[in-house]
C-alpha positions in Angstrom: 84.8 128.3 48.0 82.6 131.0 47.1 83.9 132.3 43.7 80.5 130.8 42.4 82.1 131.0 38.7 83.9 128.0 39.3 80.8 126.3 40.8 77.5 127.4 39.2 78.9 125.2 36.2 78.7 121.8 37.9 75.3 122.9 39.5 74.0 123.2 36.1 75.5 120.4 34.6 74.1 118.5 37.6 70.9 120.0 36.9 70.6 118.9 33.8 71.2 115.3 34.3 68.4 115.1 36.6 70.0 116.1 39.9 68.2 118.3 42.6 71.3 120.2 43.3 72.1 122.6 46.5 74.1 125.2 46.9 76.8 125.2 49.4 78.3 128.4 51.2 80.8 127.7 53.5 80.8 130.1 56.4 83.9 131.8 57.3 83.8 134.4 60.1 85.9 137.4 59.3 85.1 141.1 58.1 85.0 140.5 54.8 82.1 137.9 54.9 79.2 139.5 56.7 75.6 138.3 56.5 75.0 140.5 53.4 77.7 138.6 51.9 76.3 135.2 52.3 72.4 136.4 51.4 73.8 137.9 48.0 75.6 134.3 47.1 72.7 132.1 48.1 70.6 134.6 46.2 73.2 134.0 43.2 73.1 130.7 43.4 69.4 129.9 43.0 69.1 132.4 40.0 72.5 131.4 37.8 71.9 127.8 39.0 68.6 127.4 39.8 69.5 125.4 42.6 66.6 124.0 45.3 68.1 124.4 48.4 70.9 126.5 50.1 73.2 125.0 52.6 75.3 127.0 54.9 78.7 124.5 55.6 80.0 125.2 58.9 82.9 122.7 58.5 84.9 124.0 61.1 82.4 124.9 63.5 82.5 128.0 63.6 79.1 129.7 64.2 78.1 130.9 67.2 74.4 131.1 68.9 74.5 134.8 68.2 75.1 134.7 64.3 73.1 132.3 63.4 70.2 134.4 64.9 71.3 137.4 62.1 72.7 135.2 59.3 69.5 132.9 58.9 66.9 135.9 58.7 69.5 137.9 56.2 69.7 134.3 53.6 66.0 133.4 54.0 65.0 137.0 53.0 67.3 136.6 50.2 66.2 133.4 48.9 62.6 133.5 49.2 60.3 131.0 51.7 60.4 128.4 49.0 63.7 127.8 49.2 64.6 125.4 51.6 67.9 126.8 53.5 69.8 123.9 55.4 72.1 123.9 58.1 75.4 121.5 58.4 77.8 122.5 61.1 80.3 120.1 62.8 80.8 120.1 67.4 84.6 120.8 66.9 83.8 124.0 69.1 80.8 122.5 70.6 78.3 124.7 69.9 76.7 123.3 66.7 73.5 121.8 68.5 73.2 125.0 69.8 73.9 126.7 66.4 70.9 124.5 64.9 68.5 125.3 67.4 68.5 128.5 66.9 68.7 127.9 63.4 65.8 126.1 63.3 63.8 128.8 65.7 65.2 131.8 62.8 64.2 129.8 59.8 66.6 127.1 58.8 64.0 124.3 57.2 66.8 121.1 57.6 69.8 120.5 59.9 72.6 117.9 58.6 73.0 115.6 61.8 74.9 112.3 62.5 74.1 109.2 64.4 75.3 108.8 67.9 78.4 106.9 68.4 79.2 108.4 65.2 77.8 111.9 66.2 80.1 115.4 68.1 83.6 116.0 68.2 84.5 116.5 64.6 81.3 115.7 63.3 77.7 117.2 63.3 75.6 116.6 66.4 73.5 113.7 67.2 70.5 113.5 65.4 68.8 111.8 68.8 70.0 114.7 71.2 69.0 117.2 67.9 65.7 115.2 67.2 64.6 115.2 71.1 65.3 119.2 71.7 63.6 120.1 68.4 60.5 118.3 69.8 60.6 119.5 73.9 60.9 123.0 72.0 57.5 121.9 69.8 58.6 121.3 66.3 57.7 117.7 64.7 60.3 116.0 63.9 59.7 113.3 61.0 62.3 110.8 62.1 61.9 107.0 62.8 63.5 107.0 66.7 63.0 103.2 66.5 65.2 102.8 63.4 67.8 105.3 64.4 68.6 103.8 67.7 69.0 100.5 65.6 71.2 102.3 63.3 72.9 103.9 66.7 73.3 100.5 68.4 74.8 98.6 65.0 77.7 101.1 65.4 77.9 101.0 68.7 78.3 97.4 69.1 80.9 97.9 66.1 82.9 100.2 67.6 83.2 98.0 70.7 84.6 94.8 68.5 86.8 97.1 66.7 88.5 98.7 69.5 87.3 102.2 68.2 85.9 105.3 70.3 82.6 106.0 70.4 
């Protein structure tokens, strides 16, 4: 998922039809994929692709607090302040709305959330509980609180009739 040879092609292609593509790095933690690693790619992928935004994937959860802190600084230095860099990580671990709020405090400009009942476990963390802490910490949150707890409540009350977790 990062031999960007076999992706920088359908970046451009997208590109061209009009698409505002990002690029997507998947983190992986092992030695072979340090911060440098990751701030060379994104770097890679807004020159060969002329993508408009990085996203670090965290599909399986697997940043800490205490990477995120070095791994954010390292890609944003890389890719310049006008490149957006965006954060999607998923609770398997439970620490992703911890991961994105240090993110956000280290530079990340958008974190990928989901709404609560749909929200933690396997998928990101609730953009409510991620919207609220953002805001007690004194960021601004552009988010319509009224229209998300409708959203929230719609599968809430679906969940219930289906028989499904929330």
């Amino acid at each position: 998922l990062a031999d960007l040879d076999n992706i920088i092609p359908q970046l451009r292609h997208a590109k061209a039809l009009g698409v505002r593509p990002i690029g997507a790095l998947v983190f992986c933690e092992s030695p072979v994929h340090p911060d440098s690693l990751y701030a060379t790619k994104a770097r890679e992928l807004v020159d060969r692709a002329g993508v408009e935004a990085i996203m670090i994937k965290d599909s399986g959860g697997l940043l800490t607090p205490d990477r995120i802190r070095t791994l954010v600084p390292a890609m944003k230095a890389s890719i310049g302040p006008d490149i957006p860099l965006q954060l999607h990580s998923h609770c398997i671990t439970g620490l992703a709305p911890l991961v994105y709020l240090e993110g956000v405090k280290h530079g990340v400009d958008q974190v990928d959330c989901a709404i609560d009942p749909l929200a933690n476990g396997p998928a990101q963390p609730a953009t409510q509980t991620i919207a609220a802490n953002l805001r007690a910490m004194g960021y601004e949150v552009d988010v319509d609180d009224a229209l998300i707890d409708e959203v929230g409540a719609h599968f809430r009350e679906v969940a219930l009739q289906e028989g499904k977790p929330l």
